[in-house]
C-alpha positions, 0 to 999 in steps of 0.5 A: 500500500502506497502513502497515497492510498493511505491519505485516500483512506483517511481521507475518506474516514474524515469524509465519513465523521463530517456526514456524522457530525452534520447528521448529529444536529438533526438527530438531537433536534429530532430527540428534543421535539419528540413527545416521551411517553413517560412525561406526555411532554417534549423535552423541549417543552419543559424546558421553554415551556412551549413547543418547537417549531421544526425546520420542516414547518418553516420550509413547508408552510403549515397552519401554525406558522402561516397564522403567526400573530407575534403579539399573540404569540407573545402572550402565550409564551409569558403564560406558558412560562408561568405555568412551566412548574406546573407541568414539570410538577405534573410530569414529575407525578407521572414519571413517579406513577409510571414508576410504581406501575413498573415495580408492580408488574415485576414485584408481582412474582417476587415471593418474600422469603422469611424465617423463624427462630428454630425452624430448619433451613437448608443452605444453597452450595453455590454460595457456601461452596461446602461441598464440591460443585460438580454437574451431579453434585447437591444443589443444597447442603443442610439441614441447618436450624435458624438461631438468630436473625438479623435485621438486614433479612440475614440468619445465624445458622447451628448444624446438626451437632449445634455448631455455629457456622461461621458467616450469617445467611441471607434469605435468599440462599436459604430454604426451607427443610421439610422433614 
């Protein structure tokens, strides 16, 4: 390969980051005008508190910008940035909704895990590792009997002979021994 085959081929990747960087602006632009469904809002609009004129409109001419009144228009805009923290304060009460509605539709399956002092408990091998993990190897080693439990959903486990072990188990690595 020549030096001037190398200069053709930068050349051609600077060609390639101007088109991007040119693109950029539209893209940006197109992301800032568009309505999110969590908000109902443009991001646009909560920022300047009415809603952009795109490129489009002023090239193709559309009924917004054919009516332009700038005294009315003016007036809108002092209302609107009157009512902006309002409807960010709305925005932000439908985000936290949208939230709650999300962590409903997951937490629906999830099944609390809790245990009693003195109920048996046996102990996930993944985490404790107490007996070589193998293919055909336990899953669960135990049982274990619960003493103790902490606040942070952990428990202080005795073995069969009553020796503490040395570590406190989450719930999660934990599960109930039927005998």
């Amino acid at each position: 390969m020549t030096i001037q085959e190398d200069d053709e081929q930068f050349l051609f990747s600077i060609a390639d980051v101007a088109a991007v960087v040119d693109g950029l602006s539209n893209v940006l632009w197109a992301h800032r005008t568009t309505f999110k469904k969590s908000t109902v809002e443009t991001p646009f609009s909560l920022v300047y508190g009415s809603e952009a004129v795109i490129p489009a409109e002023i090239l193709v001419p559309t009924h917004r910008v054919a009516n332009f009144d700038e005294e009315a228009n003016n007036e809108a805009l002092c209302e609107n940035l009157n009512l902006i923290k309002e409807r960010k304060l709305m925005t932000s009460i439908r985000e936290a909704n949208n939230k709650q509605q999300v962590a409903k539709y997951y937490n629906k399956r999830v099944r609390a895990l809790s245990f009693d002092v003195g109920e048996w408990v046996l102990r996930n091998n993944d985490a404790s590792r107490a007996e070589k993990i193998s293919k055909l190897g336990p899953n669960w080693e135990g049982p274990y009997q619960v003493v103790a439990i902490n606040e942070a959903g952990s428990y202080k486990l005795v073995d069969i002979e009553r020796r503490n072990l040395p570590n406190a188990w989450h719930a999660a690595l934990l599960k109930r021994y039927y005998a």
